[in-house]
N, C-alpha and C positions, 0 to 999 in steps of 0.2 A: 530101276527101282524108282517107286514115286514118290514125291518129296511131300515133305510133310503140311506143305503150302496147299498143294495140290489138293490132299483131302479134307482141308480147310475149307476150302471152295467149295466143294464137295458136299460137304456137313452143311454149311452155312445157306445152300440152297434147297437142303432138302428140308430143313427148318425153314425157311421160307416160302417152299410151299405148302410144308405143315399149315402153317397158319395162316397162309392164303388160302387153301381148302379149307380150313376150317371152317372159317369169316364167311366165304360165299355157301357150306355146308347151312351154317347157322340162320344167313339172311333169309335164302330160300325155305328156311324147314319153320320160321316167324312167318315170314308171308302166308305159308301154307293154311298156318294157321289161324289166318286171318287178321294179324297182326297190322296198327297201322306202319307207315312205309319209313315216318321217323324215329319209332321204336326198333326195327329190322335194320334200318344202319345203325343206330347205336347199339344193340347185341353184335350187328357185325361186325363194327369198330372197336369195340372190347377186346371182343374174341381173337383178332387180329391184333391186337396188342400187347394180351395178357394171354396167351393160351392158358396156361398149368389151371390158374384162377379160374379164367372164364370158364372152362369146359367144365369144371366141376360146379359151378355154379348154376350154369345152364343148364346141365342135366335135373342138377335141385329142381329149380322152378319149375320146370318142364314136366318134372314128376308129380308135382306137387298140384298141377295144374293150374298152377297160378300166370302161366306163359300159353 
């Protein structure tokens, strides 16, 4: 049986890549779009900090066109 530690670890990483992909999702898809390179780490570094926020946020702009 696996102990409860176990899927701790477990969780704790797959939320860590959550928002590791996200952050490099984010960067590359501001580059794309022509974005300069100090705005594309700061959406990066949001998004890697704040997932729930950011991504609802970024979607916003994005759709908005205002990104």
């Amino acid at each position: 049986m696996s102990s409860p530690i176990t899927f701790a670890v477990i969780a704790n990483y797959a939320l860590l890549a959550l928002f590791g992909g996200s952050a490099v999702w984010v960067f590359l898809d501001t580059r794309k779009r022509g974005r300069p390179l100090s705005e594309s780490i700061a959406w990066a570094l949001f998004m890697g900090m704040m997932f729930p926020l950011a991504i609802v946020t970024y979607v916003y702009f994005r759709r908005k066109k205002l990104l």
